[in-house]
N, CA, C and O of each residue as an XYZ file, in Angstrom:
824
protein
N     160.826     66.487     78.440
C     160.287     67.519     79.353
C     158.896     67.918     78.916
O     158.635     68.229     77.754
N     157.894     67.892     80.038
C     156.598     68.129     79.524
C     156.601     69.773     79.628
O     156.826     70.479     80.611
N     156.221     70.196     78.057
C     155.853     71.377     78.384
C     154.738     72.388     79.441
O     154.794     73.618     79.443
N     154.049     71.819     80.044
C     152.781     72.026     81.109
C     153.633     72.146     82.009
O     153.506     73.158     82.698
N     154.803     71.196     82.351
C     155.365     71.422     83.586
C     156.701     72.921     83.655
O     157.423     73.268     84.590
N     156.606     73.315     82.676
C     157.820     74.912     82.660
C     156.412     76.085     82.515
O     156.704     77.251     82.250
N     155.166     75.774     82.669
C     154.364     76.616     82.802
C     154.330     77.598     84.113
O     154.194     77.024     85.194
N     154.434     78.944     84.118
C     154.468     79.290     85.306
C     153.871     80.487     85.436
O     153.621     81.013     84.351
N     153.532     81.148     86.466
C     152.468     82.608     86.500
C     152.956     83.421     87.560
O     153.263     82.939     88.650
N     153.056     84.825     87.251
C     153.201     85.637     87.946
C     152.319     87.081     88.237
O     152.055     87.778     87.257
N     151.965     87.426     89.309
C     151.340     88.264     89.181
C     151.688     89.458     89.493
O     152.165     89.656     90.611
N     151.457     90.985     88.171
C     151.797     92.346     88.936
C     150.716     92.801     89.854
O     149.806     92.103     90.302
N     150.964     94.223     90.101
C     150.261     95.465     91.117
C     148.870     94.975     90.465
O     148.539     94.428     89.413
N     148.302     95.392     91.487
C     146.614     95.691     91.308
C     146.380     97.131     90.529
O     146.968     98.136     90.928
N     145.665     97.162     89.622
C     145.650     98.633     89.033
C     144.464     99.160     89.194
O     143.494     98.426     89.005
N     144.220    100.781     89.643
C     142.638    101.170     89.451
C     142.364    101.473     88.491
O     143.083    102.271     87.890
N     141.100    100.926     87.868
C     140.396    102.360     86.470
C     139.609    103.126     87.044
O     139.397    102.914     88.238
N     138.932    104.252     86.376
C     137.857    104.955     87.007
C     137.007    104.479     86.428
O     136.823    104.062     85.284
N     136.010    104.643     88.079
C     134.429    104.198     87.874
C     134.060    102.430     88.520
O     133.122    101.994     89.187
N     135.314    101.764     87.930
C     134.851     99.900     88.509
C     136.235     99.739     88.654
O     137.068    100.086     87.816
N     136.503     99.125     89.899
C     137.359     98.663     90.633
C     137.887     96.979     89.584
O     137.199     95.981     89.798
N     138.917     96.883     88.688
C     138.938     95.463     88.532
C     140.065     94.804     89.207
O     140.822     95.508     89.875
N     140.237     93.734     89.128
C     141.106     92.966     89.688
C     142.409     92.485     88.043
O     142.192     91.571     87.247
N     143.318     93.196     88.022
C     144.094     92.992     87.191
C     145.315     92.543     87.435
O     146.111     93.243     88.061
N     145.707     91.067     86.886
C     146.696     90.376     86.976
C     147.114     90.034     86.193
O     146.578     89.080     85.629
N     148.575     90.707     85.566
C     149.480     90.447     84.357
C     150.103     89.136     84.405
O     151.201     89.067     84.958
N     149.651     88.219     83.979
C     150.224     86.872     84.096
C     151.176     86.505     83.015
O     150.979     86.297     81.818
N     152.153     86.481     83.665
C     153.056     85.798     82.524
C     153.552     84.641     82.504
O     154.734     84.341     82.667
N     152.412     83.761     82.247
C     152.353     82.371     81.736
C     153.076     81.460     80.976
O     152.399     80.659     80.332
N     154.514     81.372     80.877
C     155.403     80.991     80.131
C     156.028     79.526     80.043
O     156.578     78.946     80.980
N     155.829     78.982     78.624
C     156.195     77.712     79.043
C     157.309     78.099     77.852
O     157.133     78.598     76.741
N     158.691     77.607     78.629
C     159.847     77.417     77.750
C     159.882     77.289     76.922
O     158.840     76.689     76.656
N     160.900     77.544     75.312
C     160.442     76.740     74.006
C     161.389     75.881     74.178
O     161.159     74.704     73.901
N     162.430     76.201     74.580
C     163.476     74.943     74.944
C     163.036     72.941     75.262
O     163.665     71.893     75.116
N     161.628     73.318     75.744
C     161.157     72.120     75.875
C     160.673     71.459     74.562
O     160.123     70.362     74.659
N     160.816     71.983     73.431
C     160.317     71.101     72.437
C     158.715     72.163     71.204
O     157.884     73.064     71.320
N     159.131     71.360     70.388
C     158.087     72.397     69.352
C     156.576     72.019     69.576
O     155.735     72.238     68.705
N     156.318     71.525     70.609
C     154.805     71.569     71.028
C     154.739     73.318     71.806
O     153.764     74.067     71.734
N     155.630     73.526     72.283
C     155.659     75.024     72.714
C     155.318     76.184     72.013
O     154.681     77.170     72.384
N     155.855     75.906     70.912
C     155.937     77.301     69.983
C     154.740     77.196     69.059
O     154.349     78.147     68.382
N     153.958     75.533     69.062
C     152.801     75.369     68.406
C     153.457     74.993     66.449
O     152.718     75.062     65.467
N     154.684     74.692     66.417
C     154.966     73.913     65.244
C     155.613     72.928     65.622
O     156.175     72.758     66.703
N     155.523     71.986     64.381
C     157.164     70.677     64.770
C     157.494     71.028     63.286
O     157.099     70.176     62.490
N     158.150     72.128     62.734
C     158.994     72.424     61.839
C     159.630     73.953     61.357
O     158.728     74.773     61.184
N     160.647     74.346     61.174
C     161.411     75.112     61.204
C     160.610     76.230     60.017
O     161.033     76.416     58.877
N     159.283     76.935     60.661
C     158.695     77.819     59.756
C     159.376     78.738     58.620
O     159.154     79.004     57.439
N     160.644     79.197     59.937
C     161.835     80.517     58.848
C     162.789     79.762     59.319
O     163.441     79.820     60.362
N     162.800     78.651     57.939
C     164.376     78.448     57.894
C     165.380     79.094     57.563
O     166.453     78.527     57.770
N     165.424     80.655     56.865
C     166.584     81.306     56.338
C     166.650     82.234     57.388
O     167.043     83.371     57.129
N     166.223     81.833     58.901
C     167.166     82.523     59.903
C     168.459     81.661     61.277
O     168.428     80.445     61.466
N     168.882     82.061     61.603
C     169.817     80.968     62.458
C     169.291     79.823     63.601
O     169.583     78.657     63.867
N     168.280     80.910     64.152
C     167.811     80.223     64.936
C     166.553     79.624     64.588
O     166.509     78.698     65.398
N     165.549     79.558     63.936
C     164.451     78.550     63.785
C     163.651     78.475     64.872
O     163.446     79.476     65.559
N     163.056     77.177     65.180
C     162.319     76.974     65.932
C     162.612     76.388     67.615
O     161.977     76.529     68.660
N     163.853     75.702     67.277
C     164.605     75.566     68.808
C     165.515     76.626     69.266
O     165.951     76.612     70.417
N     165.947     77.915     68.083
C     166.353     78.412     68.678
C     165.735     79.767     69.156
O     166.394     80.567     69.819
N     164.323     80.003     68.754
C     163.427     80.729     69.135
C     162.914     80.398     70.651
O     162.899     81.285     71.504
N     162.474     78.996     70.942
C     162.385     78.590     72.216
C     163.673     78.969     73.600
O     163.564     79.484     74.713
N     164.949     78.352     72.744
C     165.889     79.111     73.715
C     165.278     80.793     74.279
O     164.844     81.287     75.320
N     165.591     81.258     72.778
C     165.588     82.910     73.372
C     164.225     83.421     74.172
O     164.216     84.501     74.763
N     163.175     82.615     74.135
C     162.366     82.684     74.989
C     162.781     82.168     76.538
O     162.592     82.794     77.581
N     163.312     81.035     76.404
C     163.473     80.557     77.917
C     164.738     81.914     78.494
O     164.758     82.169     79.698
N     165.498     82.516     77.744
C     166.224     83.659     78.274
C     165.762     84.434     78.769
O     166.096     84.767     79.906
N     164.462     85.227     77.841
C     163.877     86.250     78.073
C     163.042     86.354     79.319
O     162.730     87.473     79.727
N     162.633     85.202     79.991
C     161.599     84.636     80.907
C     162.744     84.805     81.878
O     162.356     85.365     82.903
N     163.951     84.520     81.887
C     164.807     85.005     83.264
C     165.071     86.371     83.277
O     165.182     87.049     84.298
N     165.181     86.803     82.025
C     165.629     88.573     82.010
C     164.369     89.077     82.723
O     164.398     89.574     83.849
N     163.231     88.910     81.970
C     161.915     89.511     82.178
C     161.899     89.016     83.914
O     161.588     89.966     84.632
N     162.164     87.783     84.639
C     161.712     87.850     86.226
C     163.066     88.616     86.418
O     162.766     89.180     87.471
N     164.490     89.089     86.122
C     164.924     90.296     86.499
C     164.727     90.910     87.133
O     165.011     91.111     88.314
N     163.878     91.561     86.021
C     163.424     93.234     85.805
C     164.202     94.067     84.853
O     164.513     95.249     85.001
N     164.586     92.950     83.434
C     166.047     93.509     82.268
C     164.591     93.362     81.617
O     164.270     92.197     81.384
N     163.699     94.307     81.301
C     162.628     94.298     80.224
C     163.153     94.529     78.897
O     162.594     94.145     77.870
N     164.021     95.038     78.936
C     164.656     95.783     77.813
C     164.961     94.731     76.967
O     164.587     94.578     75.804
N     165.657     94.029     77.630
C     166.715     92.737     76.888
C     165.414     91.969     76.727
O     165.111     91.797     75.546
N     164.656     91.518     77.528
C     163.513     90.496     77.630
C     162.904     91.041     76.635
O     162.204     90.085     76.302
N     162.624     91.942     75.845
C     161.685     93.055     74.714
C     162.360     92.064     73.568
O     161.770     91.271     72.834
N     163.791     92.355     73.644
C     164.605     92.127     71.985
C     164.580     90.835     72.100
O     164.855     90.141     71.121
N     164.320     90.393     73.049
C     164.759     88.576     72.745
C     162.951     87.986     72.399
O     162.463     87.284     71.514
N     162.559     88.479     73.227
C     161.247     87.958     72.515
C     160.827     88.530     71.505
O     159.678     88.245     71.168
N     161.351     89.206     70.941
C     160.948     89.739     69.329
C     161.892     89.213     68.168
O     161.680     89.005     66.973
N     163.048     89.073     68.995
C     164.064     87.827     67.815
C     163.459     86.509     67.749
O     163.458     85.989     66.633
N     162.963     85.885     68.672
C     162.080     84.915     69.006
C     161.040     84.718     67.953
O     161.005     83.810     67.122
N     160.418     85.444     68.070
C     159.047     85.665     67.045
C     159.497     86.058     65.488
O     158.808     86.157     64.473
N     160.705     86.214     65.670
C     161.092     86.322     63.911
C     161.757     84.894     63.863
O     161.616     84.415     62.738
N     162.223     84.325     64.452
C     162.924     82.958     64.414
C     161.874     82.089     63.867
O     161.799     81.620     62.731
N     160.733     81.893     65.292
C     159.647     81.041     64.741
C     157.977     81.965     65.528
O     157.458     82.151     66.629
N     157.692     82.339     63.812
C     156.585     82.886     64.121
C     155.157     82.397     64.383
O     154.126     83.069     64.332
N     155.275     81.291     64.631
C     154.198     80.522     65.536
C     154.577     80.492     67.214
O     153.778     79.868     67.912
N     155.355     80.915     67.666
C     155.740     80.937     69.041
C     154.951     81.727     69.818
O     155.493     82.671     70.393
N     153.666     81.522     69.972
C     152.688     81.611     70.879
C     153.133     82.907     72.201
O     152.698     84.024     72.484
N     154.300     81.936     72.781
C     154.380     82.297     74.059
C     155.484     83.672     73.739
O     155.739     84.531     74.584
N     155.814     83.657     72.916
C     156.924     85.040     72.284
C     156.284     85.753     71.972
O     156.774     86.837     72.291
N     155.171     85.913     71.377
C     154.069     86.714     71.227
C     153.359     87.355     72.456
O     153.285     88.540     72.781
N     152.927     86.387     72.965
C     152.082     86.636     74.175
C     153.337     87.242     75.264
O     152.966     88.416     75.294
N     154.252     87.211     75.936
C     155.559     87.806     76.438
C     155.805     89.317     75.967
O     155.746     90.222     76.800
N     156.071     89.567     74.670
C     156.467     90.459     74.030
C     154.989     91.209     74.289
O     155.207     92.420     74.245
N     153.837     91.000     74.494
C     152.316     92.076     74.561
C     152.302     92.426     75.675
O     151.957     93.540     76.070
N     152.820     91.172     76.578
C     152.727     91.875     78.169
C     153.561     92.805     78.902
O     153.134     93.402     79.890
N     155.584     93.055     78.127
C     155.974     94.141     78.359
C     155.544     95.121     77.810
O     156.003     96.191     78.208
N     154.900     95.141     77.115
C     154.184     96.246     75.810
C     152.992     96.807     76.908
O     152.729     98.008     76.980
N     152.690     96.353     77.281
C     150.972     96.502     78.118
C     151.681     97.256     79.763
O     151.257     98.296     80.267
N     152.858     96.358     80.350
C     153.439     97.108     81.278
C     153.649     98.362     80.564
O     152.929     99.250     81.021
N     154.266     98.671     79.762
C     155.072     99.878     79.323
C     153.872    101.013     78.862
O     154.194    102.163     78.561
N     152.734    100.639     78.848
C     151.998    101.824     78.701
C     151.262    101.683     77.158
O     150.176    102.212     76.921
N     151.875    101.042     76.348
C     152.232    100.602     74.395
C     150.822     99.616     74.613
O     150.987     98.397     74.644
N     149.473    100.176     74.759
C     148.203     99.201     74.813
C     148.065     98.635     73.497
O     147.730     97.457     73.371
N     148.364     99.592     72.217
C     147.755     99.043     70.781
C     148.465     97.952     71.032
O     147.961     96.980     71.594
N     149.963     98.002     70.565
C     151.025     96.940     70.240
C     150.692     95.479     71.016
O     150.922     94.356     70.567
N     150.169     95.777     72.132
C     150.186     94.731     73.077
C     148.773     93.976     73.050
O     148.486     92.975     73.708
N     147.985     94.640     72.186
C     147.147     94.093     71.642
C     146.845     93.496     71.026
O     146.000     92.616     71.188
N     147.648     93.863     69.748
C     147.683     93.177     68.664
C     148.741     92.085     68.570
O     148.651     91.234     67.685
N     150.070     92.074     69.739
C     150.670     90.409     69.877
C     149.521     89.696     70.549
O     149.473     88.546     70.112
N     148.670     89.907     71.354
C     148.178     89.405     71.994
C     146.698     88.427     70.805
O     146.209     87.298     70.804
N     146.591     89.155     70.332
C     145.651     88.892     69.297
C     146.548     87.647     67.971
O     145.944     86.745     67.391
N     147.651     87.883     67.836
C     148.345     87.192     67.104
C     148.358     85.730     68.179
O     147.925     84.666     67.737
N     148.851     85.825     69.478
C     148.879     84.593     69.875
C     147.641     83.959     70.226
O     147.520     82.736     70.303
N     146.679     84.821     70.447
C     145.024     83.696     70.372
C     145.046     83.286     68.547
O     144.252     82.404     68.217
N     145.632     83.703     67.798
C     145.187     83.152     66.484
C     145.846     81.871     66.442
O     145.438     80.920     65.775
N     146.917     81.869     67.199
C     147.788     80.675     67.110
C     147.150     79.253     68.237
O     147.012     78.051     68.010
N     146.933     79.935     69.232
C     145.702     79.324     70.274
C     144.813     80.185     70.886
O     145.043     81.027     71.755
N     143.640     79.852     70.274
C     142.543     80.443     70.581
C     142.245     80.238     72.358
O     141.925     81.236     73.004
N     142.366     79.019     72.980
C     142.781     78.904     74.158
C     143.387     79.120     74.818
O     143.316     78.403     75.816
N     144.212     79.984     74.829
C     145.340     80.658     75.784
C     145.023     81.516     76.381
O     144.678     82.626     75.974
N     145.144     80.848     78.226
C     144.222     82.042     78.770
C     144.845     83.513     79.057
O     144.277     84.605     79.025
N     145.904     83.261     79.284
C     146.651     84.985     79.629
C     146.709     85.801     78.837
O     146.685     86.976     79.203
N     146.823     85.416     77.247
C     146.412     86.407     75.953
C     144.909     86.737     76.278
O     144.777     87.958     76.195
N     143.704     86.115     76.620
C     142.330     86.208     76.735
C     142.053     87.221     77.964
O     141.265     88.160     78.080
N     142.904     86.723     78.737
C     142.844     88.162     80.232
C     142.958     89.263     79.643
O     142.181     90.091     79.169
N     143.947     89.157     79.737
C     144.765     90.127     79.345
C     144.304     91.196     78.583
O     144.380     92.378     78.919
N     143.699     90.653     77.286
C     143.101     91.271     76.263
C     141.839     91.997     76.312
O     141.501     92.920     75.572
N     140.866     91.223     77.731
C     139.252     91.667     78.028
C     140.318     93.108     79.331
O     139.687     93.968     79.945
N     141.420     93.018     79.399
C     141.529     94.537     80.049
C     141.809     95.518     79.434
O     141.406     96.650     79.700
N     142.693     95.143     78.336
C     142.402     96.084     77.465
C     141.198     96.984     76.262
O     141.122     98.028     75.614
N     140.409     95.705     76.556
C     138.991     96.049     75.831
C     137.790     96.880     77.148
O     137.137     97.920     77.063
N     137.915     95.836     78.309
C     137.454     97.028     78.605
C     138.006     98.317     78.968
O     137.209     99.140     78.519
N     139.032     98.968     79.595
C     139.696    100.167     79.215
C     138.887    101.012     78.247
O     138.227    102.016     78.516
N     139.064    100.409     77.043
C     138.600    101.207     75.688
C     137.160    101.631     75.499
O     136.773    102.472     74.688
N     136.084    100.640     76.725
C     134.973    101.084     76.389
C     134.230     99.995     75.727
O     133.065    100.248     75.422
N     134.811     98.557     75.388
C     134.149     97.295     74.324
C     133.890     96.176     75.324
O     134.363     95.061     75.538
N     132.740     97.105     75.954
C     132.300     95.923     77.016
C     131.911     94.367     76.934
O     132.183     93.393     77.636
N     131.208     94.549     75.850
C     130.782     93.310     74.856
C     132.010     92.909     74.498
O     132.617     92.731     75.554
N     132.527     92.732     73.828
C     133.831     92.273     74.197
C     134.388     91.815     74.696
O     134.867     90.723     74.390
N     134.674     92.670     76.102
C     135.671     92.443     77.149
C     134.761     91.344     77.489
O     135.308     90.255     77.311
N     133.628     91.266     77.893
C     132.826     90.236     78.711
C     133.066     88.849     78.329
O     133.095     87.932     79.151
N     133.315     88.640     76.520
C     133.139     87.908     75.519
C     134.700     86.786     75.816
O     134.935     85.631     75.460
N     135.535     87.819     76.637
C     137.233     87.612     76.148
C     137.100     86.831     78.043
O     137.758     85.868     78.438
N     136.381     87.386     78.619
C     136.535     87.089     80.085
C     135.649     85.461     80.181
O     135.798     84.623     81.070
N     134.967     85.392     79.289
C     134.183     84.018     79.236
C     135.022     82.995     78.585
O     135.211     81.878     79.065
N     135.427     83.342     77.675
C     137.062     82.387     76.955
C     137.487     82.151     77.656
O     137.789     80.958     77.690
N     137.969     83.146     79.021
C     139.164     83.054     79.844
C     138.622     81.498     80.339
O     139.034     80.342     80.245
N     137.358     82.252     80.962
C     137.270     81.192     82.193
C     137.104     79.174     81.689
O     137.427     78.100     82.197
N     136.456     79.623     80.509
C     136.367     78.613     79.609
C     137.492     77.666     79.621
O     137.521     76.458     79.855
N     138.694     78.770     79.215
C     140.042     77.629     79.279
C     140.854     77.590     80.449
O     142.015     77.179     80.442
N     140.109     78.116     81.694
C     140.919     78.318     83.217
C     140.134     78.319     83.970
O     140.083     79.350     84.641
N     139.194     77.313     84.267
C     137.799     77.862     85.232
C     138.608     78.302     86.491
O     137.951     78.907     87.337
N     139.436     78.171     86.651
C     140.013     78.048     88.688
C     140.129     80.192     88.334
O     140.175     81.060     89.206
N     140.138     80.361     87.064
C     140.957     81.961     87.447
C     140.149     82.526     87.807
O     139.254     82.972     87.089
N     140.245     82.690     89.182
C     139.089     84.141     90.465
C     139.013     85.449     89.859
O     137.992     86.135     89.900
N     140.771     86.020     88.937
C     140.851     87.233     88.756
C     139.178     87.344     87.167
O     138.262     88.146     86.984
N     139.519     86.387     86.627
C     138.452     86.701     85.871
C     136.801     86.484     86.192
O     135.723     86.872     85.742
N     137.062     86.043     86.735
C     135.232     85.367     87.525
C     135.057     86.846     87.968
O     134.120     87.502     87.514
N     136.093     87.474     88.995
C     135.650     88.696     89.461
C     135.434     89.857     88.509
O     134.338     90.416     88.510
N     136.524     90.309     87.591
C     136.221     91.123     86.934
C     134.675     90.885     85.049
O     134.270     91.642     84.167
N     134.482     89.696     85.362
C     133.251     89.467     84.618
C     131.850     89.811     85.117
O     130.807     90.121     84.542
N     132.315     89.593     86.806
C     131.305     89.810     87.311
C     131.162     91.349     87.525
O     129.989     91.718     87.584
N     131.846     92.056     87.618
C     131.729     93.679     87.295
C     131.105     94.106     86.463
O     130.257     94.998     86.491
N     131.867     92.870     84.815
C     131.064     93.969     83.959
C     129.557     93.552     83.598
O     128.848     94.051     82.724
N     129.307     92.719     84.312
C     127.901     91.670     84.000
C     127.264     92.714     85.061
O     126.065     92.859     84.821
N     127.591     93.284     85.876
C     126.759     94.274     86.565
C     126.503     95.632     86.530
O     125.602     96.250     87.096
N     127.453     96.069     85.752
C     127.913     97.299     85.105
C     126.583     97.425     83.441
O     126.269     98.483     82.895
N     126.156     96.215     83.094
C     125.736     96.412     81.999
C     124.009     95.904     82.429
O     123.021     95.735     81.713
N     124.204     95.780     83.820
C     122.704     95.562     84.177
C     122.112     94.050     84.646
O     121.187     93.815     85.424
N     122.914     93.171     83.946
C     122.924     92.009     84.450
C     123.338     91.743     86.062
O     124.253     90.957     86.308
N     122.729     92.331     86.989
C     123.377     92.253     88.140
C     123.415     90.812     89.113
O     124.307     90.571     89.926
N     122.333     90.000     88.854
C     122.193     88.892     89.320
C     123.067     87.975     88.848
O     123.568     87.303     89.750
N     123.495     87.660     87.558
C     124.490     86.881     87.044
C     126.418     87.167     87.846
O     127.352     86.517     88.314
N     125.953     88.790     87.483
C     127.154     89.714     87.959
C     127.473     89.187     89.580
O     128.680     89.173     89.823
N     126.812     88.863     90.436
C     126.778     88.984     91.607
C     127.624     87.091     91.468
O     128.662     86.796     92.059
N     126.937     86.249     90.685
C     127.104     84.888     90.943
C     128.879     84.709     90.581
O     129.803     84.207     91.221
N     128.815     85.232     89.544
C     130.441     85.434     89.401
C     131.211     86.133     90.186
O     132.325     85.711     89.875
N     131.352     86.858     90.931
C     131.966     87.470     91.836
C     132.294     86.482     93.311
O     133.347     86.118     93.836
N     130.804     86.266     93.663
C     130.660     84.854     94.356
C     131.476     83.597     94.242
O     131.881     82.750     95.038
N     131.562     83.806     92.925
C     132.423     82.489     92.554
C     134.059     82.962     92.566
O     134.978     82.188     92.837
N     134.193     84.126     92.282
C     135.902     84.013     92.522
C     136.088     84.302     94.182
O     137.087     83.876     94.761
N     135.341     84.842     94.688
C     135.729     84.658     96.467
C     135.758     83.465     96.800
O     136.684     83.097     97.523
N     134.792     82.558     96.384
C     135.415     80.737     96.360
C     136.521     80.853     96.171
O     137.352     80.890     97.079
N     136.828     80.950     94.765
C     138.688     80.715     94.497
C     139.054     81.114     95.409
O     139.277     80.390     96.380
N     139.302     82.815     95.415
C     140.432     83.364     96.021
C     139.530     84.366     97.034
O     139.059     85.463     96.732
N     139.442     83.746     98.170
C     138.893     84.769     99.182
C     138.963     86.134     99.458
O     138.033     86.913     99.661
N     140.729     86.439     99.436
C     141.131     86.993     99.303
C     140.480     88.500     98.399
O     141.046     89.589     98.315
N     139.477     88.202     97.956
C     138.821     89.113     97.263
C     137.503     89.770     97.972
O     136.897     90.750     97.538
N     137.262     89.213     98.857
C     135.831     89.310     99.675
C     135.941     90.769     99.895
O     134.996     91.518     99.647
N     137.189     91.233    100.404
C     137.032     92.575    100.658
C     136.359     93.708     99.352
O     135.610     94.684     99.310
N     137.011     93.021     98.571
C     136.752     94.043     97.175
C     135.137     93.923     96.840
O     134.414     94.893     96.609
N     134.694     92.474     96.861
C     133.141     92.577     96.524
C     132.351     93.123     97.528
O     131.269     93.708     97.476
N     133.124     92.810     98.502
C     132.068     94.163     99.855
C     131.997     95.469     99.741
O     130.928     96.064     99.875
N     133.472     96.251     99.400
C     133.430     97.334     98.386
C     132.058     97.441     97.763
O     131.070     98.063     98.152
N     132.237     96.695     96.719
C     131.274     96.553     95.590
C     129.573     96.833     95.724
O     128.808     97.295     94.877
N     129.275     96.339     97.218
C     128.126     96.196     97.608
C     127.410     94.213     97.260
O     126.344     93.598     97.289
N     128.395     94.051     97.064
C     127.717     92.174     96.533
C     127.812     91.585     97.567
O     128.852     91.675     98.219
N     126.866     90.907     97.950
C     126.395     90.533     99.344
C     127.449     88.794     98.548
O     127.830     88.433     97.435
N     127.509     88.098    100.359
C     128.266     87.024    100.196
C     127.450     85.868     99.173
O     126.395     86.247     98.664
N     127.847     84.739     98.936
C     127.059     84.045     98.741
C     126.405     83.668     99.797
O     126.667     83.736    100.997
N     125.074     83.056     98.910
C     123.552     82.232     99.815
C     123.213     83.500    100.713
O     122.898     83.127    101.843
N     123.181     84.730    100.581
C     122.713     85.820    101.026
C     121.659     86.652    100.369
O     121.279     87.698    100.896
């Protein structure tokens, strides 16, 4: 089973901040561990003096990914945190476990899994979203901008980040760049045109 192919995305509510309208989409990007230890980012049983290891960390992930599309966060919480004690290279147990953390209001915590699973892949784009919303929130525009260029780096197709880069590329004065990115996620996802009209960003070739 190719792991790429149990990859899957979902998106929550649109959220407002005050002051810039972003486009925020909690993606929970999950590829099974059940498919094999290219998932969890080892091929060996890191904590062997627990039961489950590294295939059985993947299981409790592929559980948690049905609890979590539920709506059993609760259960989906403990299993991806038994997960991550099983085999603590499990990327996607990490990154899972930040995004109920981030629903639930818990920004540090969900930060810092989130930060644990870019250490494990620096390329992972839904830890990289994810993370430039919580930075900007806080005010670390530089940053956030920094985390939204990764994104796109390892996801060019993602509109949600093209758009919200292009906010903060205009927000910090760069408005011409700001404008091209915005431009570019109404390519992707049209669906956004309304919001950059909001915005005042004229269409492209305008």
């Amino acid at each position: 089973m190719n792991s790429t192919s149990t990859t899957q995305s979902r998106r929550h509510a649109a959220w407002r901040r005050a002051g810039t309208t972003l486009t925020i989409a909690l993606t929970a990007g999950l590829a099974l561990g059940a498919c094999g230890s290219g998932d969890s980012g080892t091929t060996a049983n890191t904590n062997p003096g627990t039961a489950g290891g590294v295939k059985g960390a993947a299981a409790l992930v592929a559980k948690a990914l049905q609890e979590q599309g539920a709506g059993d966060l609760a259960s989906a919480k403990r299993d991806y945190s038994q997960a991550i004690i099983d085999d603590p290279k499990n990327k996607f147990g990490f990154y899972n476990l930040g995004l109920i953390q981030q629903i639930g209001g818990d920004k540090a915590a969900a930060e810092n899994n989130y930060r644990i699973a870019l250490n494990l892949d620096p390329k992972f784009p839904q830890p990289l979203y994810n993370l430039a919303i919580l930075r900007t929130a806080a005010g670390s525009l530089p940053e956030a901008i920094d985390l939204y260029r990764r994104t796109i780096a390892a996801s060019p197709t993602a509109a949600d980040a093209h758009f919200n880069l292009g906010l903060l590329l205009r927000q910090t004065g760069k408005t011409a760049e700001g404008n091209l990115e915005v431009q570019a996620a109404v390519k992707l996802d049209p669906t956004l045109a309304s919001r950059a009209k909001a915005q005042g960003i004229p269409a492209a070739g305008k």
